[in-house]
C-alpha positions in Angstrom: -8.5 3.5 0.8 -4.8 3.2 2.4 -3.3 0.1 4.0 -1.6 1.0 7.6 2.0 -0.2 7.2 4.6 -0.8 9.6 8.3 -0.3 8.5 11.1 -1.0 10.5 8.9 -1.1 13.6 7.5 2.6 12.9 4.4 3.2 11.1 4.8 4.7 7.5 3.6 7.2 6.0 0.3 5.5 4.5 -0.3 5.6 0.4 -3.8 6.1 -1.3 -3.9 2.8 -2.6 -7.8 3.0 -4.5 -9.5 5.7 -4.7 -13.2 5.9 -5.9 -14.4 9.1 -8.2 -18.0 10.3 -8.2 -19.8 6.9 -7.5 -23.5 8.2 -7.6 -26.2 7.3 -5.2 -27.4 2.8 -6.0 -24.7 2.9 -8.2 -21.7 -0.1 -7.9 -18.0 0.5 -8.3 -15.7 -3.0 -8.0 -12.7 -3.2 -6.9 -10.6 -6.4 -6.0 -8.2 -6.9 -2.9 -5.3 -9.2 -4.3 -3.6 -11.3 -1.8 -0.6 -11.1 -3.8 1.3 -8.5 -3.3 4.9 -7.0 -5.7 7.6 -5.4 -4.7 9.7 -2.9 -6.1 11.8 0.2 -5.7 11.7 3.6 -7.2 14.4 6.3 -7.5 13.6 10.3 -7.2 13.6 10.6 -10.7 10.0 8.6 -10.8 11.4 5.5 -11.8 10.4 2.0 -10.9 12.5 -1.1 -11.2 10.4 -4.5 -12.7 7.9 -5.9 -9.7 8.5 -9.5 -8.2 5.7 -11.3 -6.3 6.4 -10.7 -2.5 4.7 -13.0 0.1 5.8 -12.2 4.2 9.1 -13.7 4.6 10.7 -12.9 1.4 14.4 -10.7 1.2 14.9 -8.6 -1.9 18.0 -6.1 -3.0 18.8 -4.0 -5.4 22.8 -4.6 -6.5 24.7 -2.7 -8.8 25.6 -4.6 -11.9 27.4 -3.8 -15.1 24.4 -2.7 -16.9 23.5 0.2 -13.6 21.3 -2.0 -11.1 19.3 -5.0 -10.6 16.4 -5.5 -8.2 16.2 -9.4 -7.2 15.6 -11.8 -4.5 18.6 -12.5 -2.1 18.8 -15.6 -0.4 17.9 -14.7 3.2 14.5 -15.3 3.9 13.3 -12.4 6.2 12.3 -13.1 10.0 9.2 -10.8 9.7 7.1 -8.7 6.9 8.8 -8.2 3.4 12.7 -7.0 3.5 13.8 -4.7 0.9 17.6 -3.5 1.4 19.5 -1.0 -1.0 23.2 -2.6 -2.0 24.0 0.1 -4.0 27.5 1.6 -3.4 25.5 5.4 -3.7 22.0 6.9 -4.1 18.9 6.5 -1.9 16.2 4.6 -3.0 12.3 3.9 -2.3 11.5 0.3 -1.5 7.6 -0.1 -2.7 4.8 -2.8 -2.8 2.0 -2.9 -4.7 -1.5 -4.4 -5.0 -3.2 -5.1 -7.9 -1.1 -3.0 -10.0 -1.5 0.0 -7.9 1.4 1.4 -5.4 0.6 0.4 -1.4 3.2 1.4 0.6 7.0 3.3 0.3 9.3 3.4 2.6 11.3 7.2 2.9 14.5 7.1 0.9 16.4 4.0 1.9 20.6 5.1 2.0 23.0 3.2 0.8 23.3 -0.4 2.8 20.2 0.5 4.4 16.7 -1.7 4.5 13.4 -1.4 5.6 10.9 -4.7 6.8 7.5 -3.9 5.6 4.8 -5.5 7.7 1.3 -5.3 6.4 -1.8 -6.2 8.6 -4.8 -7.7 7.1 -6.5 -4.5 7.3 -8.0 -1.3 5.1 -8.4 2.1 6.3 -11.3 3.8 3.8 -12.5 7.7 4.2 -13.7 10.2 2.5 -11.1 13.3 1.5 -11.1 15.8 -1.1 -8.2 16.0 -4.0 -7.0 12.7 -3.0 -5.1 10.8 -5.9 -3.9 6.9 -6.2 0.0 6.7 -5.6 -0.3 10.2 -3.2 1.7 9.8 0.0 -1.6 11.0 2.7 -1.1 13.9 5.3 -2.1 13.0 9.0 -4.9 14.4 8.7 -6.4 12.5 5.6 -5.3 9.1 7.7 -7.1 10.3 10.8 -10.0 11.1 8.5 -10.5 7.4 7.5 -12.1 6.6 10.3 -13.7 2.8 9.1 -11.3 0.3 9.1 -11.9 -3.2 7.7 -10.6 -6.4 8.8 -9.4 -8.6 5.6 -8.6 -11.5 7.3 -10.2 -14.4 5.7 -12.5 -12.5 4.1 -12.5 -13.8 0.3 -15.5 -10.9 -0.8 -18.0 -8.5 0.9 -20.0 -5.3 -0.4 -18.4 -2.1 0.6 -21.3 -0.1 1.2 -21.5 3.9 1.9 -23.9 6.2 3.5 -24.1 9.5 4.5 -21.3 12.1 2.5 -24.1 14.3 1.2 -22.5 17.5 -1.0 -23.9 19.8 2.2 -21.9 18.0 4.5 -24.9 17.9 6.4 -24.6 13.8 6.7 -21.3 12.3 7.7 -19.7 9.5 5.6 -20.2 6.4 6.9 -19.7 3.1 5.7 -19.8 -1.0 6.5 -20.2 -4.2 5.1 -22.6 -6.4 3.8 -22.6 -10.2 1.6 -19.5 -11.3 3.7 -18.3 -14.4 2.2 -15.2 -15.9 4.2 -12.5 -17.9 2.8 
């Protein structure tokens, strides 16, 4: 499952945001869709700076301080999407969000003084791929693969359901929802 995000006005590069292991056939796996969503950024070294809740509309930065840098709210609000920009005076930087604890979307390496508006519609793009991992940036061909899409908007639950995906191949994956309850 991968969330289509916009950055900058340019889709991104989507992230495996859940992925499901060897559910067997009548068998349930739950997952849950926050509507709260954290932003962050990373560095190329594979580390993350602490989260902070990000609704659309809010500005963060990351500033250098005495202590190397800090990752804060700035006091712009943003005109559109979630605004991450990189104040550092060198190094280039990954502006993240995450939902329910797992990574979302990153943007490509932000350079110094650059920023990058994240706009994320209220939809999820779910398909079926082999040697796919949570966090792993997806090739084209994985997001053209995922070929249900499901609208989230005021949607509060529903019952993913999937059919088809046989080990021959012989059946193509399919799925849909079921026990829609709307907000």
């Amino acid at each position: 499952m991968f969330q289509p995000t916009i950055a900058n006005g340019a889709p991104l590069q989507a992230v495996a945001w859940k992925v499901i292991r060897n559910c067997p056939y009548g068998w349930l796996h739950p997952f849950a869709y926050s509507l709260q969503l954290e932003a962050g950024i990373g560095d190329c070294y594979g580390n993350f700076s602490p989260r902070l809740a990000a609704r659309e509309g809010d500005a963060f930065a990351v500033l250098p301080t005495a202590a190397g840098r800090c990752f804060s709210r700035c006091g712009a609000q943003a005109a559109d999407g979630i605004v991450v920009r990189n104040g550092m005076a060198r190094g280039a930087l990954y502006a993240c969000l995450f939902n329910d604890g797992r990574l979302l979307a990153r943007s490509s390496g932000l350079a110094l003084r650059q920023g990058v508006s994240f706009c994320i519609p209220a939809v999820l793009r779910i398909g079926v791929g082999g040697d796919v991992r949570e966090g792993q940036l997806l090739d084209a061909e994985t997001m053209a693969g995922a070929s249900c899409e499901l609208r989230l908007a005021g949607l509060r639950s529903a019952d993913l359901i999937m059919t088809g995906g046989d080990e021959a191949g012989a059946v193509p994956a399919g799925f849909h929802l079921e026990n829609l309850v709307y907000a």
